[in-house]
PyMOL commands that place a pseudoatom at each C-alpha (Angstrom):
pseudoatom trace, name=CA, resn=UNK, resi=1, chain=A, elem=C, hetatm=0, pos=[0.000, 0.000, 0.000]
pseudoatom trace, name=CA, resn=UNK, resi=2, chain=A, elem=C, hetatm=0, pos=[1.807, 3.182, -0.993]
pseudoatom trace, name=CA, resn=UNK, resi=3, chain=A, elem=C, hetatm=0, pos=[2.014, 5.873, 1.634]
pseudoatom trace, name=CA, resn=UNK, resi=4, chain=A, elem=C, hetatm=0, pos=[-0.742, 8.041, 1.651]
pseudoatom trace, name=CA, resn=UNK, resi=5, chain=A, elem=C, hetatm=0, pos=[1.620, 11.745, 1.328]
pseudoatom trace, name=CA, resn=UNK, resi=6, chain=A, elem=C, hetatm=0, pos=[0.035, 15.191, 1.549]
pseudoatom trace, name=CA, resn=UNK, resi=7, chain=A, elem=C, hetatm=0, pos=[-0.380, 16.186, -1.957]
pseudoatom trace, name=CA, resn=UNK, resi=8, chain=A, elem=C, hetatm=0, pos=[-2.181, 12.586, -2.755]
pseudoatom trace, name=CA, resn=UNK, resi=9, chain=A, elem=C, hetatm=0, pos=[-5.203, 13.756, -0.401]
pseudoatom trace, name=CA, resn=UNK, resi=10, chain=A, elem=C, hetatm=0, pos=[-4.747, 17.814, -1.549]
pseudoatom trace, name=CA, resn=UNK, resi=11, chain=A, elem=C, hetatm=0, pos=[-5.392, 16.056, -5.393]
pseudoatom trace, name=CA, resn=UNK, resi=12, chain=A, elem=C, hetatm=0, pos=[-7.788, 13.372, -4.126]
pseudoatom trace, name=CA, resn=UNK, resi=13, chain=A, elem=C, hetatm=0, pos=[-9.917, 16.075, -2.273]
pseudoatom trace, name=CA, resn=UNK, resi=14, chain=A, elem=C, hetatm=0, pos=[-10.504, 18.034, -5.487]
pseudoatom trace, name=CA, resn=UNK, resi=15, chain=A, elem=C, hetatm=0, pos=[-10.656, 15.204, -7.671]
pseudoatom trace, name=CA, resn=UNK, resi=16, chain=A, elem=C, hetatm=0, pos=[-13.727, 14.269, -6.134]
pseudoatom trace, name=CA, resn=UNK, resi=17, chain=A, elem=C, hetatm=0, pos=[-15.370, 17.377, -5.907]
pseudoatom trace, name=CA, resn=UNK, resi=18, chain=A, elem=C, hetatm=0, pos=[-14.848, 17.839, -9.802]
pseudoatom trace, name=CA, resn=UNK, resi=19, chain=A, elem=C, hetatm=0, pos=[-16.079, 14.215, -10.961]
pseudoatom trace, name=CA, resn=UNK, resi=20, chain=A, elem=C, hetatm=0, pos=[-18.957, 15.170, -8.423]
pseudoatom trace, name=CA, resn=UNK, resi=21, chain=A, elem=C, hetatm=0, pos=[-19.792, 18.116, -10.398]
pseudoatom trace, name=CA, resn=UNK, resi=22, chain=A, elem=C, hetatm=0, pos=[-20.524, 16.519, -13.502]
pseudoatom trace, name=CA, resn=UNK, resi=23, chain=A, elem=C, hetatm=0, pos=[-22.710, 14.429, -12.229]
pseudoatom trace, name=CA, resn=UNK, resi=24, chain=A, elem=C, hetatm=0, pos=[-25.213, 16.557, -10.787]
pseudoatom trace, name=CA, resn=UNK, resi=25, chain=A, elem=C, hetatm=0, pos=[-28.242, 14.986, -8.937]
pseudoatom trace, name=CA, resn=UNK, resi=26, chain=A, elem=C, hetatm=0, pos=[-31.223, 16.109, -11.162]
pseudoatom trace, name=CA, resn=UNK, resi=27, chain=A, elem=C, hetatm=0, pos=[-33.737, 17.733, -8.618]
pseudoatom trace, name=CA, resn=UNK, resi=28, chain=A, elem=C, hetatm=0, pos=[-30.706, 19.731, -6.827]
pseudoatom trace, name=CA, resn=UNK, resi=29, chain=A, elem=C, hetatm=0, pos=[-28.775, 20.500, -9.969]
pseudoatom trace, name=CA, resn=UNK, resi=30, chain=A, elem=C, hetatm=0, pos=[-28.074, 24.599, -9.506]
pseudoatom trace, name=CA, resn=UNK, resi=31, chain=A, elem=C, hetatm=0, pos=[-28.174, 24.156, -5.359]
pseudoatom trace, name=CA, resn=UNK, resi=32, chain=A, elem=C, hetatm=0, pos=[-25.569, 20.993, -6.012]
pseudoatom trace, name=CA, resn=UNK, resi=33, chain=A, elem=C, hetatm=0, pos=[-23.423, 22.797, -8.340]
pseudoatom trace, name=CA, resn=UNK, resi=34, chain=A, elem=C, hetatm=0, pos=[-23.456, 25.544, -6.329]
pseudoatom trace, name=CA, resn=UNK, resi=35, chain=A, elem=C, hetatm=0, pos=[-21.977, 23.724, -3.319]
pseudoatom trace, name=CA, resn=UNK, resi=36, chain=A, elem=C, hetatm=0, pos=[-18.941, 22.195, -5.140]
pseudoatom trace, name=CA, resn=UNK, resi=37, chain=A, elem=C, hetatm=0, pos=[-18.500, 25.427, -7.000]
pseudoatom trace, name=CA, resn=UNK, resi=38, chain=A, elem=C, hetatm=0, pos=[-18.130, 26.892, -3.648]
pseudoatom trace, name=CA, resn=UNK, resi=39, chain=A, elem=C, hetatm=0, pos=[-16.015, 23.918, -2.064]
pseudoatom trace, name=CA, resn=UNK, resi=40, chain=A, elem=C, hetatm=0, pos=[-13.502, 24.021, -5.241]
pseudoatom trace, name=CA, resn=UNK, resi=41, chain=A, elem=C, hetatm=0, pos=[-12.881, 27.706, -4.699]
pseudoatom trace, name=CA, resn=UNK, resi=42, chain=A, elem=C, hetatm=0, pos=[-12.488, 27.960, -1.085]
pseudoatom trace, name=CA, resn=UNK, resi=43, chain=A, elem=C, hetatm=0, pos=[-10.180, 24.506, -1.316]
pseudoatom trace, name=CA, resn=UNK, resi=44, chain=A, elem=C, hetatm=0, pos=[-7.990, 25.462, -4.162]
pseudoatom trace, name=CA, resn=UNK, resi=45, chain=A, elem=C, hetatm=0, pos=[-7.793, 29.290, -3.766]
pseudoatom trace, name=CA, resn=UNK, resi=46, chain=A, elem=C, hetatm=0, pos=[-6.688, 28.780, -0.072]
pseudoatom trace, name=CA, resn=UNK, resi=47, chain=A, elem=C, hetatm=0, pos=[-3.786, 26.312, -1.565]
pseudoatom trace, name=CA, resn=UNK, resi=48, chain=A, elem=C, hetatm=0, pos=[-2.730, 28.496, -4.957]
pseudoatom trace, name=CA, resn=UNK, resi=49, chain=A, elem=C, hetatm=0, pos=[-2.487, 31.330, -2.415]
pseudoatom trace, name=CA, resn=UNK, resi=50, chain=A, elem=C, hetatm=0, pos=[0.318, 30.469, -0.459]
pseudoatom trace, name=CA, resn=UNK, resi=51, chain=A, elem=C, hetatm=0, pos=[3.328, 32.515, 0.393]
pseudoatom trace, name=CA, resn=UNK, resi=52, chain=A, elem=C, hetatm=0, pos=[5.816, 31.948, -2.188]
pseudoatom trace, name=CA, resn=UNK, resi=53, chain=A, elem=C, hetatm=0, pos=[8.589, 31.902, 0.435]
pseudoatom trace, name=CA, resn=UNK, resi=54, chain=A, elem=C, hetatm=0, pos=[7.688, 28.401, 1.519]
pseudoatom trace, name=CA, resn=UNK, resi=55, chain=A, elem=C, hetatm=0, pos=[9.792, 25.656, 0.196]
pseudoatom trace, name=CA, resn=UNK, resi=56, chain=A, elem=C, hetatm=0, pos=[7.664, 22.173, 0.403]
pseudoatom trace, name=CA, resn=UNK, resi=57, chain=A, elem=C, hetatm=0, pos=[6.964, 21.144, -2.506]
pseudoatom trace, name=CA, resn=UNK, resi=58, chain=A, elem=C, hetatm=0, pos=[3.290, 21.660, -2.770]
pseudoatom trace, name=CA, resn=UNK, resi=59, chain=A, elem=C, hetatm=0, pos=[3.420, 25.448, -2.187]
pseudoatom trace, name=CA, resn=UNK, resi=60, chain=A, elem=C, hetatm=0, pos=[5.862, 25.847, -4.860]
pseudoatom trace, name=CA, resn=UNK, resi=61, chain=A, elem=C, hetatm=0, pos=[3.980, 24.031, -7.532]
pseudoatom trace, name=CA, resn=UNK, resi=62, chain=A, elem=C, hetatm=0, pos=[0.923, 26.272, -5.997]
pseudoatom trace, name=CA, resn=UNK, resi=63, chain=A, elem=C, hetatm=0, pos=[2.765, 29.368, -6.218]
pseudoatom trace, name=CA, resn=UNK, resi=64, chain=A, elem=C, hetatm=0, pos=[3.649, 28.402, -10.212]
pseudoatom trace, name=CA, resn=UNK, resi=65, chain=A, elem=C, hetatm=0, pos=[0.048, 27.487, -10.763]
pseudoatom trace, name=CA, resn=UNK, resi=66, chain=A, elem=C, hetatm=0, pos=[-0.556, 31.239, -9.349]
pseudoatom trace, name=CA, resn=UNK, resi=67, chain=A, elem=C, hetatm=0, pos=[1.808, 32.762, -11.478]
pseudoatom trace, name=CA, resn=UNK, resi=68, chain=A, elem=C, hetatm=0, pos=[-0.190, 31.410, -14.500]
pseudoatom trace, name=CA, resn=UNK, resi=69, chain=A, elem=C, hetatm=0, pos=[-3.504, 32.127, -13.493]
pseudoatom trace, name=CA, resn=UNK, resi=70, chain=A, elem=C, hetatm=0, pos=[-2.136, 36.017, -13.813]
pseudoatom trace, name=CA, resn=UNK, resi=71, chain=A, elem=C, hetatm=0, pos=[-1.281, 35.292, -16.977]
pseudoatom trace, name=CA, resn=UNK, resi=72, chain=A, elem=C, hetatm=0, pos=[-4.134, 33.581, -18.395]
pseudoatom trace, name=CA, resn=UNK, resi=73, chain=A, elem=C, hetatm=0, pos=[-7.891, 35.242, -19.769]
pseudoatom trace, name=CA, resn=UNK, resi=74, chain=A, elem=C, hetatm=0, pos=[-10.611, 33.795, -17.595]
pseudoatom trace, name=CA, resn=UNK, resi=75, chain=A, elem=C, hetatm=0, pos=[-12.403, 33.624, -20.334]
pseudoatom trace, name=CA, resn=UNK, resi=76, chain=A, elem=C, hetatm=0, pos=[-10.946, 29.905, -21.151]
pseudoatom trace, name=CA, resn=UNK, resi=77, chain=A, elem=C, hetatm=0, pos=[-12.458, 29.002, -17.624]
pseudoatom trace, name=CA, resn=UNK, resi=78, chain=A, elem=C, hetatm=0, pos=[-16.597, 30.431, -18.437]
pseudoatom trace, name=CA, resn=UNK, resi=79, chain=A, elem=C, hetatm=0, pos=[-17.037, 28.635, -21.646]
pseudoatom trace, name=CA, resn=UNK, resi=80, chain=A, elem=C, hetatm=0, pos=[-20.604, 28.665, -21.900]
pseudoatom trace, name=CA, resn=UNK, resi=81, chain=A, elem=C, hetatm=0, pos=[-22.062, 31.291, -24.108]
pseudoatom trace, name=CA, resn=UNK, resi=82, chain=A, elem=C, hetatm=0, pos=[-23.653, 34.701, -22.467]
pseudoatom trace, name=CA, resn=UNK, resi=83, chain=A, elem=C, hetatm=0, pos=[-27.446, 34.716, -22.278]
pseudoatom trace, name=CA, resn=UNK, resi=84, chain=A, elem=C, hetatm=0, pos=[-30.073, 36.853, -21.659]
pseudoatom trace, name=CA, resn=UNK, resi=85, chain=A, elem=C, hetatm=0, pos=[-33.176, 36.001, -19.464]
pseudoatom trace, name=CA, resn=UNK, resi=86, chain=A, elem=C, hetatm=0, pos=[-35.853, 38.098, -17.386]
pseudoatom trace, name=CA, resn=UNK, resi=87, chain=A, elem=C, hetatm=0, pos=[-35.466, 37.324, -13.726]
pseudoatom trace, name=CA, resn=UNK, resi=88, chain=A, elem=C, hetatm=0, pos=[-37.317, 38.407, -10.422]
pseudoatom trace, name=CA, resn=UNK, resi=89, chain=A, elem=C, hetatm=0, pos=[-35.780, 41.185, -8.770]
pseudoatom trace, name=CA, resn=UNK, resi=90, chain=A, elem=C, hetatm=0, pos=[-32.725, 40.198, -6.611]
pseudoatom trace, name=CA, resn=UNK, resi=91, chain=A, elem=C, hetatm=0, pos=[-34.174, 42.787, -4.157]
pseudoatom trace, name=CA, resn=UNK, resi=92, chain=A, elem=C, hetatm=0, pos=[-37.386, 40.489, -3.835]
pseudoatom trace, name=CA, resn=UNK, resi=93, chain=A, elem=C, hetatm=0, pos=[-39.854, 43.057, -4.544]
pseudoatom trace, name=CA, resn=UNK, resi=94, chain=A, elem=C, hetatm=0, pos=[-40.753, 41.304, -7.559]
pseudoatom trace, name=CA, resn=UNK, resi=95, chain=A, elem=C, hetatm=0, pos=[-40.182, 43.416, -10.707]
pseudoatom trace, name=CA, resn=UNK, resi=96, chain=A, elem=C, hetatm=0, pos=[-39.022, 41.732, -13.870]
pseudoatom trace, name=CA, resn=UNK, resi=97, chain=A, elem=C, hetatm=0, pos=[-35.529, 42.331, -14.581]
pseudoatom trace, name=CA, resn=UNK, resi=98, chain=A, elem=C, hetatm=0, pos=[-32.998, 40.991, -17.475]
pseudoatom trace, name=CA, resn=UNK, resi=99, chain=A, elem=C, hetatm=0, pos=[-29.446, 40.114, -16.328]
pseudoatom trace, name=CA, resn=UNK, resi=100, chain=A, elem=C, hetatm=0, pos=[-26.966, 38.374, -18.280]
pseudoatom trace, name=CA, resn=UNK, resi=101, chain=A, elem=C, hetatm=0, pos=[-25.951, 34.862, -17.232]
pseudoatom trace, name=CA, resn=UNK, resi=102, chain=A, elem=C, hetatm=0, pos=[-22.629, 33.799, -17.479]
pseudoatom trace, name=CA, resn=UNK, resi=103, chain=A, elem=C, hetatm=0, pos=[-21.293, 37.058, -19.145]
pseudoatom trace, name=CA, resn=UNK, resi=104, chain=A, elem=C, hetatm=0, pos=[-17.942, 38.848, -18.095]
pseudoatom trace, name=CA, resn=UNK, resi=105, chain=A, elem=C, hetatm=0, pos=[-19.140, 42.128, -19.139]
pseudoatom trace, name=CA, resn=UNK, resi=106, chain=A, elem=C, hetatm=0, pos=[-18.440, 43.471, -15.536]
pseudoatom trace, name=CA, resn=UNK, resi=107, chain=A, elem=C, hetatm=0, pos=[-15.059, 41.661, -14.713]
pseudoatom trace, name=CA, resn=UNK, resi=108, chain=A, elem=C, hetatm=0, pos=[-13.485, 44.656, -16.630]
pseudoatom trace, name=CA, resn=UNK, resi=109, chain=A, elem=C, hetatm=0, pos=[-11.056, 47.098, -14.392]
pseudoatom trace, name=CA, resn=UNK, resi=110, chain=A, elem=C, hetatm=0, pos=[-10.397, 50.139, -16.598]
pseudoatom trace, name=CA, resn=UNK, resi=111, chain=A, elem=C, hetatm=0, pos=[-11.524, 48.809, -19.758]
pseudoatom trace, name=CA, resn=UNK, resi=112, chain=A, elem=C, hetatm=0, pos=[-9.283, 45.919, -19.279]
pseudoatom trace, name=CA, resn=UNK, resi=113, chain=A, elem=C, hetatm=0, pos=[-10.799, 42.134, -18.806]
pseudoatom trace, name=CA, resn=UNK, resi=114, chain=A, elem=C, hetatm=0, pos=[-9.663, 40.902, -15.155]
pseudoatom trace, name=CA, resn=UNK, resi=115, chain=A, elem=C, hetatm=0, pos=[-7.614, 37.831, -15.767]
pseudoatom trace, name=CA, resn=UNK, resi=116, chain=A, elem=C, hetatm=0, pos=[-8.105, 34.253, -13.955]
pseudoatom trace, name=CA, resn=UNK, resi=117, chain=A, elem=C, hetatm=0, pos=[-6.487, 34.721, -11.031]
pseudoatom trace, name=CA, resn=UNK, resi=118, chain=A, elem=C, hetatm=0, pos=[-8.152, 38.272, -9.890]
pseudoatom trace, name=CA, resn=UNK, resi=119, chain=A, elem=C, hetatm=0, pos=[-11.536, 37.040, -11.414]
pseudoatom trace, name=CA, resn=UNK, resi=120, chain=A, elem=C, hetatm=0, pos=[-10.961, 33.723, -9.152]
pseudoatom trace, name=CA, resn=UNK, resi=121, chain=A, elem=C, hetatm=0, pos=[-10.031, 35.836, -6.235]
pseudoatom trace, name=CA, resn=UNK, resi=122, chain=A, elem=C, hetatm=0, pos=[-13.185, 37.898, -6.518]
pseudoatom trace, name=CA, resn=UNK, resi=123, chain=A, elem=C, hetatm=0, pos=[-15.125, 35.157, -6.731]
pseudoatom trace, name=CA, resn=UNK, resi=124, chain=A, elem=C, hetatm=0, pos=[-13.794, 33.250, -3.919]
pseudoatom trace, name=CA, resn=UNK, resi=125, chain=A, elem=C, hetatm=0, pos=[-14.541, 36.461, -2.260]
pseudoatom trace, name=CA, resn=UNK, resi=126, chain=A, elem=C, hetatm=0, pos=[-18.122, 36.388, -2.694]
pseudoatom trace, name=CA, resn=UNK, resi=127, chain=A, elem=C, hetatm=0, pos=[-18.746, 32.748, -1.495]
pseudoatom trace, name=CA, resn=UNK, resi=128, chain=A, elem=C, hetatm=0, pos=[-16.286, 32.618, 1.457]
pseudoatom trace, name=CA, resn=UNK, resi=129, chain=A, elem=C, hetatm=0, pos=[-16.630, 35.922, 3.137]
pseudoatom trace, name=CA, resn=UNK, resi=130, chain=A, elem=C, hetatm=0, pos=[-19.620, 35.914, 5.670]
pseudoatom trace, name=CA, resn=UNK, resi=131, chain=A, elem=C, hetatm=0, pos=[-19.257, 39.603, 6.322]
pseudoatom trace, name=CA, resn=UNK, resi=132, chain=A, elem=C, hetatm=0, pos=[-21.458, 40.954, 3.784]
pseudoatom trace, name=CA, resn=UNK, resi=133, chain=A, elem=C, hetatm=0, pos=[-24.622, 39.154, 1.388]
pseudoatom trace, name=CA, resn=UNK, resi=134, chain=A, elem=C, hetatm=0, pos=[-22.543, 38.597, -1.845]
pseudoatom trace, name=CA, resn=UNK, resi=135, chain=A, elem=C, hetatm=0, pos=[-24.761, 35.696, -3.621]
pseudoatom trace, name=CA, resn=UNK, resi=136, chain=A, elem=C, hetatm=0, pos=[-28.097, 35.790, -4.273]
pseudoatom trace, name=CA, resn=UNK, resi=137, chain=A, elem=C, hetatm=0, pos=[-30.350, 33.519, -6.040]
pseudoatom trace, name=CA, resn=UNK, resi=138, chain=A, elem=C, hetatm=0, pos=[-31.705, 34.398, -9.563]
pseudoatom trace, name=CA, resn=UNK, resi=139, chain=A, elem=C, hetatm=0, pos=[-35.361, 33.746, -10.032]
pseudoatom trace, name=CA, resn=UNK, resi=140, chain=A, elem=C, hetatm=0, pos=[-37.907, 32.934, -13.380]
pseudoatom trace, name=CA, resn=UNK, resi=141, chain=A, elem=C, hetatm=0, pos=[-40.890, 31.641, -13.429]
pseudoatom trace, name=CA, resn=UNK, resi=142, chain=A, elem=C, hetatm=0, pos=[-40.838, 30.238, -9.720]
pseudoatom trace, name=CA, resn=UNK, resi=143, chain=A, elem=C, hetatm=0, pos=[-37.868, 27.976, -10.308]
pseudoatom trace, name=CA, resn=UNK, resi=144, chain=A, elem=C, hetatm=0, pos=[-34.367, 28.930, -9.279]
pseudoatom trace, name=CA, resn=UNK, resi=145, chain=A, elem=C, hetatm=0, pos=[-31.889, 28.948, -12.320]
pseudoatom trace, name=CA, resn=UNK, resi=146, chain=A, elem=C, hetatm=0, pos=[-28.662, 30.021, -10.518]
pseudoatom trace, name=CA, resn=UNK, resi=147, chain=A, elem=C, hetatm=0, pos=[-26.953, 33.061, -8.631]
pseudoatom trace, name=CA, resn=UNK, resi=148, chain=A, elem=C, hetatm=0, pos=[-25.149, 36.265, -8.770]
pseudoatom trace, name=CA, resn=UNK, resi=149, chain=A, elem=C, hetatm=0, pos=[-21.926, 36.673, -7.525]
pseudoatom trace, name=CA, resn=UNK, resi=150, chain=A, elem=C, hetatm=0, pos=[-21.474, 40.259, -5.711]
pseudoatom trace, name=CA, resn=UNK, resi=151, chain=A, elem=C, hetatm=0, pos=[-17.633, 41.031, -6.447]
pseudoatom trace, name=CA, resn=UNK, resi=152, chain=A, elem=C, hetatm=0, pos=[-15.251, 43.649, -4.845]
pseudoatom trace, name=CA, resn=UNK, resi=153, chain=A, elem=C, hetatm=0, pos=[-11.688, 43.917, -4.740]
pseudoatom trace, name=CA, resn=UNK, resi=154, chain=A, elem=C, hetatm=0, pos=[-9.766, 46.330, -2.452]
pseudoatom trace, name=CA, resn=UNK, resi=155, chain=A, elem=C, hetatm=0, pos=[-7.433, 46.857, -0.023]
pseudoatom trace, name=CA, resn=UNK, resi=156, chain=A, elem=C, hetatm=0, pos=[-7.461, 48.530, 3.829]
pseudoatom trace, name=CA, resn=UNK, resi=157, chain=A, elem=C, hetatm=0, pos=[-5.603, 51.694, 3.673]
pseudoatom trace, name=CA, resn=UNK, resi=158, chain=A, elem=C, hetatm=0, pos=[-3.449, 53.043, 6.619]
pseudoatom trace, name=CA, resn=UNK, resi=159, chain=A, elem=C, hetatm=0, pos=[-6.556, 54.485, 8.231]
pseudoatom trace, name=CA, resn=UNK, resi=160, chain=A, elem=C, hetatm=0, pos=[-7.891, 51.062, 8.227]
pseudoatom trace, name=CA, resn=UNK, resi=161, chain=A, elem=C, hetatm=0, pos=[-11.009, 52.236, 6.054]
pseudoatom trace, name=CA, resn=UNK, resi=162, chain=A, elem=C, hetatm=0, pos=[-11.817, 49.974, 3.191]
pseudoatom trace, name=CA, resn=UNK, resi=163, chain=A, elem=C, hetatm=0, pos=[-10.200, 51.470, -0.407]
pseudoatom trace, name=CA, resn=UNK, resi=164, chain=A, elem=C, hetatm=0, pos=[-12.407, 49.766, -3.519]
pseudoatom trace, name=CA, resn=UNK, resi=165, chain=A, elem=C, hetatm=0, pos=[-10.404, 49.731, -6.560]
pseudoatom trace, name=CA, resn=UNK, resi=166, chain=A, elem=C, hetatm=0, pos=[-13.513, 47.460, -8.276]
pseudoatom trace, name=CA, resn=UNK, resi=167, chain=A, elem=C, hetatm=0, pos=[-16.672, 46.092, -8.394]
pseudoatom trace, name=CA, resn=UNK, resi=168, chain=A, elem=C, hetatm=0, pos=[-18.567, 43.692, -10.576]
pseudoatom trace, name=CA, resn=UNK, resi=169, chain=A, elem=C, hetatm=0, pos=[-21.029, 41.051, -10.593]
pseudoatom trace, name=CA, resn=UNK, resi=170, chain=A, elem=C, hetatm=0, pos=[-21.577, 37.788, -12.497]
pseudoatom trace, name=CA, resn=UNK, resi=171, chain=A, elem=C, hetatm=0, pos=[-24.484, 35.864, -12.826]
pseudoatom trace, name=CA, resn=UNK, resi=172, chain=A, elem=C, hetatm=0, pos=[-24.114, 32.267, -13.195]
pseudoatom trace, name=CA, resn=UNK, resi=173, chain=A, elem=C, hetatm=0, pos=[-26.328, 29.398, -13.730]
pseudoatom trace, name=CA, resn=UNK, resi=174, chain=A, elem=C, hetatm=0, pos=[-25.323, 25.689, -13.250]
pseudoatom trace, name=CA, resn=UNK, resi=175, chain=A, elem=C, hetatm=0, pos=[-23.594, 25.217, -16.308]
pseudoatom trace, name=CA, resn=UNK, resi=176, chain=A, elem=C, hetatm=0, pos=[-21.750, 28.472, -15.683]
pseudoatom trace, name=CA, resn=UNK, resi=177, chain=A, elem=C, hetatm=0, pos=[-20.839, 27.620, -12.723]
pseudoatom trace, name=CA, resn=UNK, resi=178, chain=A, elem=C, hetatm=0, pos=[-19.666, 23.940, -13.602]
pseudoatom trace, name=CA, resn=UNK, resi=179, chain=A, elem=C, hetatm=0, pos=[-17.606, 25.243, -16.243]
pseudoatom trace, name=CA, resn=UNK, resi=180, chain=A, elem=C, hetatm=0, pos=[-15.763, 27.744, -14.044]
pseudoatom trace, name=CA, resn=UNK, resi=181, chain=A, elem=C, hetatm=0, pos=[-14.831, 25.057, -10.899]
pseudoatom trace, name=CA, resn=UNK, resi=182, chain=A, elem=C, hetatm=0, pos=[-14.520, 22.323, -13.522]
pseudoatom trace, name=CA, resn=UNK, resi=183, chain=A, elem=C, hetatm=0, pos=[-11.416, 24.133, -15.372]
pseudoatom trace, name=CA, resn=UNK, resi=184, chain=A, elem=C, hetatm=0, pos=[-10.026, 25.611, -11.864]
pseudoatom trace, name=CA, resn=UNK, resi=185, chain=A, elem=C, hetatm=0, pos=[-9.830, 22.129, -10.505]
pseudoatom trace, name=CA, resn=UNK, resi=186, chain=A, elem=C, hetatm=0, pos=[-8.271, 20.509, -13.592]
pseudoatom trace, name=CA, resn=UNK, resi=187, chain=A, elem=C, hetatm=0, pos=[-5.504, 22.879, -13.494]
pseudoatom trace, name=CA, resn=UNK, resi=188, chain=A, elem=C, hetatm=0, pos=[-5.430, 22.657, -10.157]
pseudoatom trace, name=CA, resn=UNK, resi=189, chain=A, elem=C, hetatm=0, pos=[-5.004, 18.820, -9.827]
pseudoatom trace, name=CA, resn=UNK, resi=190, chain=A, elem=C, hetatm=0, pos=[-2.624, 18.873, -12.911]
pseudoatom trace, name=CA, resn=UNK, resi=191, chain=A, elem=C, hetatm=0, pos=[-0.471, 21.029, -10.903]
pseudoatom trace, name=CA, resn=UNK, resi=192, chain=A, elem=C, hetatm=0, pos=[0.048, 18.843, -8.317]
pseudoatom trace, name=CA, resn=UNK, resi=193, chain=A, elem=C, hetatm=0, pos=[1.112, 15.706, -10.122]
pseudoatom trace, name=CA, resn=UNK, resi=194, chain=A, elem=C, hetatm=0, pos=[3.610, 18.339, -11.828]
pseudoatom trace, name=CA, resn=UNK, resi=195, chain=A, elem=C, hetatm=0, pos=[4.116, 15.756, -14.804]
pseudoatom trace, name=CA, resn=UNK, resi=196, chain=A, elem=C, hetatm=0, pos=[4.580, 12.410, -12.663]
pseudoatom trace, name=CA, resn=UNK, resi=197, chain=A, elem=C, hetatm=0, pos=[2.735, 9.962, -14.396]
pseudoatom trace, name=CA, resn=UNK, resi=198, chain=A, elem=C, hetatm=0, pos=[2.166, 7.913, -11.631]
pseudoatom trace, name=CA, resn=UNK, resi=199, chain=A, elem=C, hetatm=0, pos=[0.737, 10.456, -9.178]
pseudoatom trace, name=CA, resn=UNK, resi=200, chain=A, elem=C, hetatm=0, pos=[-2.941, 10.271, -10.270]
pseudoatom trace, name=CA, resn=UNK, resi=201, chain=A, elem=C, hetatm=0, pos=[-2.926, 6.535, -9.446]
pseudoatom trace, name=CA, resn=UNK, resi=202, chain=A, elem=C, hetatm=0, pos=[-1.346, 6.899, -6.143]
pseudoatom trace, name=CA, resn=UNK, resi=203, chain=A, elem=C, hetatm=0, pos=[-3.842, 9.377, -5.042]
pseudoatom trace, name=CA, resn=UNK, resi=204, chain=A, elem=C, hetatm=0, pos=[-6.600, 7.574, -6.499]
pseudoatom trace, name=CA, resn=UNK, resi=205, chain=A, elem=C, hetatm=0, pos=[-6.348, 5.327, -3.891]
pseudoatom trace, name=CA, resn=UNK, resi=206, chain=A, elem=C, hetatm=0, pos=[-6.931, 7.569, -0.758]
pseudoatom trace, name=CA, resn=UNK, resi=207, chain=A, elem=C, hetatm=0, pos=[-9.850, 5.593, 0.664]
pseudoatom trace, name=CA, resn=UNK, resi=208, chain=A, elem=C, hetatm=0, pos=[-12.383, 7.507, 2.479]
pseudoatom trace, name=CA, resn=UNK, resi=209, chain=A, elem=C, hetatm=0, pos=[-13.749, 5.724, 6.039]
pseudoatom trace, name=CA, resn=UNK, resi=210, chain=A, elem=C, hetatm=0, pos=[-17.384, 5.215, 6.075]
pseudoatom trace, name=CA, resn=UNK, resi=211, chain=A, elem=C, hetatm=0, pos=[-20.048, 5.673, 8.820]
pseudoatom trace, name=CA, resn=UNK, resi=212, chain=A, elem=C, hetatm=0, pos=[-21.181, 2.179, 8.258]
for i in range(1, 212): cmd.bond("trace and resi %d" % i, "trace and resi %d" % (i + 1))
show_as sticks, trace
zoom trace
């Protein structure tokens, strides 16, 4: 039985999570993918965020899969086409409104398209911080076809008051969301085997203990 090492359980963790999401379980779909979208990008964003002075080597094959999300359009992550559709108000008081799902119109910051790793960032944002009501669910004729994602990004200046350099939203529906957690954990997971062809089978065999 081969040793069961850190990284096997880091890539068996979101191995799991991604073959879960395409297999969605058909009366939960949007509130199911919503859940692993939300468990892949608190998992892996925690993990590609690590200080770059560490030297084991899972942070530095983290801190190279960071350096490429700066360098890549998140545009190859959403690759569903934008639509429009007439939602319920996401204030509740029931007007009809059209929003755009899985469009990046508003990941722009100065007429510039965010790239992965700040889009990722914001997003993480949004579903891990429990300071503020970031997601909220998007509504058509009484059945619930996914969320929007309230982004910021900032920084506290020396006052300690919050400084907003942007602000965006994105409103995703299962497939959107799918898409987006899908390619962040394949990258993710082929980071960690870092080209050893045998790494996938060792984790692969992380077994899980059961409650009965």
């Amino acid at each position: 039985m081969t040793a069961i090492l850190p990284a096997h359980v880091e890539w068996a963790t979101v191995d799991r999570m991604r073959r879960m999401l395409s297999q969605p379980r058909p009366r939960f779909e949007v509130t199911g993918t919503l859940t692993l979208f939300t468990s892949i990008l608190c998992w892996t964003m925690q993990r590609i965020r690590t200080d770059p002075d560490e030297t084991d080597d899972i942070a530095q094959r983290m801190v190279a899969l960071s350096s490429s999300l700066r360098n890549q359009p998140f545009r190859s992550f959403l690759k569903t086409e934008p639509q429009a559709v007439l939602t319920t108000s996401i204030d509740g008081v029931g007007a009809r409104i059209e929003v755009a799902l899985n469009s990046l119109a508003e990941f722009v910051a100065k007429e510039v398209p965010l790239n992965a790793s700040r889009s990722l960032v914001a997003l993480r944002n949004a579903v891990g911080h429990g300071d503020a009501r970031r997601v909220t669910p998007l509504n058509r004729d009484g059945l619930l076809i996914g969320y929007r994602f309230a982004c910021t990004e900032g920084y506290r200046g020396d006052d300690g008051q919050w400084v907003e350099k942007w602000r965006g939203s994105r409103c995703l529906d299962a497939a959107g969301m799918a898409s987006i957690a899908g390619e962040l954990a394949d990258q993710f997971c082929a980071a960690l085997q870092a080209g050893d062809s045998g790494f996938a089978t060792d984790a692969s065999r992380v077994r899980e203990a059961t409650s009965r």
